[in-house]
C-alpha positions in Angstrom: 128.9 114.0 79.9 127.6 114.4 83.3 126.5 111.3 85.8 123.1 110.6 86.6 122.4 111.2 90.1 120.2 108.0 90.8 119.0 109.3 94.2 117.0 111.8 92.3 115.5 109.8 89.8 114.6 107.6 93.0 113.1 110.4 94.7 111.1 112.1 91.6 109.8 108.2 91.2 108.3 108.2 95.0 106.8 111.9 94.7 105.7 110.5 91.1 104.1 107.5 92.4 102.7 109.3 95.7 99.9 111.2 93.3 99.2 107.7 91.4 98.4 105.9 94.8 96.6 109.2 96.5 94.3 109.3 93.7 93.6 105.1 93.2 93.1 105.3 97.3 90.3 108.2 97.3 89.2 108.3 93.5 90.1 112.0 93.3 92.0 113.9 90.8 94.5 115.8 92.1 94.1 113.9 95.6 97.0 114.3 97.5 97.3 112.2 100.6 100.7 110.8 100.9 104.2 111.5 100.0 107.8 110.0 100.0 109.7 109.8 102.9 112.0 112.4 103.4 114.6 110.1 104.8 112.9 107.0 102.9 115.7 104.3 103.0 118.6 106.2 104.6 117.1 106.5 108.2 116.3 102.6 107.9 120.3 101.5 106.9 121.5 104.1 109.3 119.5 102.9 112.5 120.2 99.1 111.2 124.0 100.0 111.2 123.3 101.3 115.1 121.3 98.2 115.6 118.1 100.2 116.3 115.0 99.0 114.5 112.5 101.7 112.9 109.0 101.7 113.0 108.3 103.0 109.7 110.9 101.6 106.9 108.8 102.3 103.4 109.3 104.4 100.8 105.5 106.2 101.1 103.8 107.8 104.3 100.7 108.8 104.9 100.1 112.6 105.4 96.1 112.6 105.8 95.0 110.3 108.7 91.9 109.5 107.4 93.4 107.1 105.1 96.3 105.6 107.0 94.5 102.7 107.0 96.4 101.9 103.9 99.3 102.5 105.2 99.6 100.6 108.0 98.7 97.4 106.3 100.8 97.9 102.7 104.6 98.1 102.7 105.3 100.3 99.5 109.1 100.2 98.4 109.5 102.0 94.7 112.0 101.4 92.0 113.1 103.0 89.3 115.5 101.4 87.2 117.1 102.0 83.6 116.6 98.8 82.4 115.0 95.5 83.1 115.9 92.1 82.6 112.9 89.5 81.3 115.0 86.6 82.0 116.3 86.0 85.2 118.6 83.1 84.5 121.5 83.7 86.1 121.3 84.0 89.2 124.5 85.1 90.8 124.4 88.1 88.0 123.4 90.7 90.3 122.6 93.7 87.4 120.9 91.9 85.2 118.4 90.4 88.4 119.0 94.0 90.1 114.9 94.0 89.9 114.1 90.8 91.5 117.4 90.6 93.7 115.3 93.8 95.0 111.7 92.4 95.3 113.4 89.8 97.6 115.1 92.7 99.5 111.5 94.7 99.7 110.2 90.9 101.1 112.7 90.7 103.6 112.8 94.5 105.5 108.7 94.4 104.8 107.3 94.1 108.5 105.8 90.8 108.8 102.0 92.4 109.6 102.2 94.2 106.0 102.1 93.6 102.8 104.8 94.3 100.8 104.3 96.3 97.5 107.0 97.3 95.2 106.2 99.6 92.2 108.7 99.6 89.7 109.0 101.9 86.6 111.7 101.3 83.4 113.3 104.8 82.3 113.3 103.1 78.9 110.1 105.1 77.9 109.2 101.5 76.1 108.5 99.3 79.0 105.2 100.4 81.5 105.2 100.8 84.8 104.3 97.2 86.9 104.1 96.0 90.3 105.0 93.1 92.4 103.0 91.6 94.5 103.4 88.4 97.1 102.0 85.8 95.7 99.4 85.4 98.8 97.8 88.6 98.2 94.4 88.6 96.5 94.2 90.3 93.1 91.1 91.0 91.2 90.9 87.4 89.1 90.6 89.5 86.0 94.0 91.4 86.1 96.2 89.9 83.4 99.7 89.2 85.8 102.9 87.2 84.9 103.5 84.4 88.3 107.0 84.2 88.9 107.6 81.3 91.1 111.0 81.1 93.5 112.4 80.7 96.8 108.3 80.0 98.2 108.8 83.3 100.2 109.3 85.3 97.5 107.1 84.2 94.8 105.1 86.7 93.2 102.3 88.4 90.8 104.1 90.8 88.1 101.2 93.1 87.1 101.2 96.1 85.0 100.6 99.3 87.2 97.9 100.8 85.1 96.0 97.2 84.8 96.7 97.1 88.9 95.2 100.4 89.2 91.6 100.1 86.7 91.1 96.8 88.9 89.5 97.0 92.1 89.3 100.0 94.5 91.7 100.2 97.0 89.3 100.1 99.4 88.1 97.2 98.4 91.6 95.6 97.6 92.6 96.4 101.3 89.6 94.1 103.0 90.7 91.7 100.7 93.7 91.4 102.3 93.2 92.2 105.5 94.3 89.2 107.2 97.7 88.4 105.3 98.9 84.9 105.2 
């Protein structure tokens, strides 16, 4: 039986998610205007362990200018995980939180003029694909969202991706949270 190379499934996951947001962002089919990083998370840890900080530390770049607008405000970190845990009770169990021991992770390295995003999808082909959010962002008021309420700096909105997405335009979900708190 061979291993599953994780790496990949994290990689096909950003170029996955990199059509989803190009299309919510201009409301084209097809649109194509960002794309993983090629060096997503490794240039980050590698200039951290050289003590060097990195301008851009996100999973998702821009590649048309015309809408890096998006970009510079929203700090997009993907996951893609095997399983997930609805109960987070203990908390020094670090598989069964690996989703919200990562959310706080995404918090922390997420520049503090962005927002930080973190799209997650379950390779369980049961559970859909969600997003966390901070909990000061503003969300459309009529996206169902589970609150999960911890440490205050790492409080959050639990939404479903596709409930996310059919809510407002990203344009207007951006000057909604223009001035982060």
């Amino acid at each position: 039986m061979s291993k599953t190379n994780s790496k990949n499934i994290g990689n096909n996951y950003e170029r996955e998610f990199s059509y989803i947001l190009s299309e919510w962002i201009t409301g084209e089919k097809g649109a194509d205007i960002c794309w993983r990083d090629v060096s997503s998370g490794s240039r980050y840890s590698k200039r951290k362990v050289d003590g060097k900080e990195t301008a851009r530390k996100a999973d998702i770049v821009c590649t048309v200018l015309e809408y890096s607008w998006f970009f510079l405000r929203f700090y997009i970190d993907t996951k893609s995980y095997k399983e997930f845990n609805w109960c987070w009770i203990n908390k020094k169990n670090r598989k069964s939180n690996a989703v919200l021991n990562q959310w706080k992770k995404t918090v922390n390295e997420c520049p503090k003029d962005m927002i930080p995003m973190m799209p997650v999808k379950i390779r369980d082909h049961k559970t859909p694909e969600m997003i966390f959010l901070p909990k000061t962002v503003y969300i459309d008021p009529c996206i169902p969202y589970i609150f999960i309420s911890m440490n205050d700096q790492y409080s959050c909105y639990l939404v479903l991706l596709s409930d996310f997405l059919a809510g407002e335009k990203a344009e207007k979900f951006y000057e909604k949270n223009k001035i982060f708190k």
